[in-house]
C-alpha positions in Angstrom: 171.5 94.3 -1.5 173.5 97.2 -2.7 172.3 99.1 0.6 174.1 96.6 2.7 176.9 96.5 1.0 177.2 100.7 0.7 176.6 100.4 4.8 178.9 97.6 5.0 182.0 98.9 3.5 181.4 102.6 5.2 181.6 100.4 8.6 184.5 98.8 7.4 186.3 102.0 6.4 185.3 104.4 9.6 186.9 101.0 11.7 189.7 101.1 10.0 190.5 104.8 10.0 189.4 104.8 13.7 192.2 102.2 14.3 194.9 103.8 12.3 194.0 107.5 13.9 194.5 105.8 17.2 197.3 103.6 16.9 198.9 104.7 14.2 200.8 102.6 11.1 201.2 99.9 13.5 197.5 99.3 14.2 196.3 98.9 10.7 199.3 96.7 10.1 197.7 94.3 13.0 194.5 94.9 11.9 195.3 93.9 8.1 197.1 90.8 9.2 194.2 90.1 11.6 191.8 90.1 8.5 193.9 88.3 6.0 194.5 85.5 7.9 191.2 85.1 9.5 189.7 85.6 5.4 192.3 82.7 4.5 192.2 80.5 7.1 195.9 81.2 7.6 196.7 80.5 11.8 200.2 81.8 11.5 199.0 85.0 10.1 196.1 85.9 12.2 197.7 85.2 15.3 200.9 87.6 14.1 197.9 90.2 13.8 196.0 89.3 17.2 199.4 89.5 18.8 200.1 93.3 17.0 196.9 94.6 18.4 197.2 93.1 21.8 200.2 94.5 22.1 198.9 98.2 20.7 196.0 98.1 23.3 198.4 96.5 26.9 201.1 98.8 25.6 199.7 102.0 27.4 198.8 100.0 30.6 202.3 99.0 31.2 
């Protein structure tokens, strides 16, 4: 079990530096929001997230 959680949490991690090296402060900020409100069931929050990273990723294709 502790296997999966080491090899969990370094997934987590390299995801999260990959977003924030790419799109910057405001990626992890969507990202964050994405996660909290997905892990508490909050709509409002998670779809301020979605909407952050949708944005990030159509922003160069504009």
């Amino acid at each position: 079990m502790p296997v999966l959680t080491f090899f969990s949490a370094v997934f987590v991690i390299t995801f999260e530096q990959l977003v924030q090296w790419r799109y910057g402060p405001v990626g992890i900020t969507g990202l964050l929001l994405l996660t909290i409100g997905v892990k508490t069931k909050s709509p409002t929050c998670s779809s301020i997230g979605a909407v952050l990273l949708a944005l990030m990723l159509a922003g160069p294709a504009l």
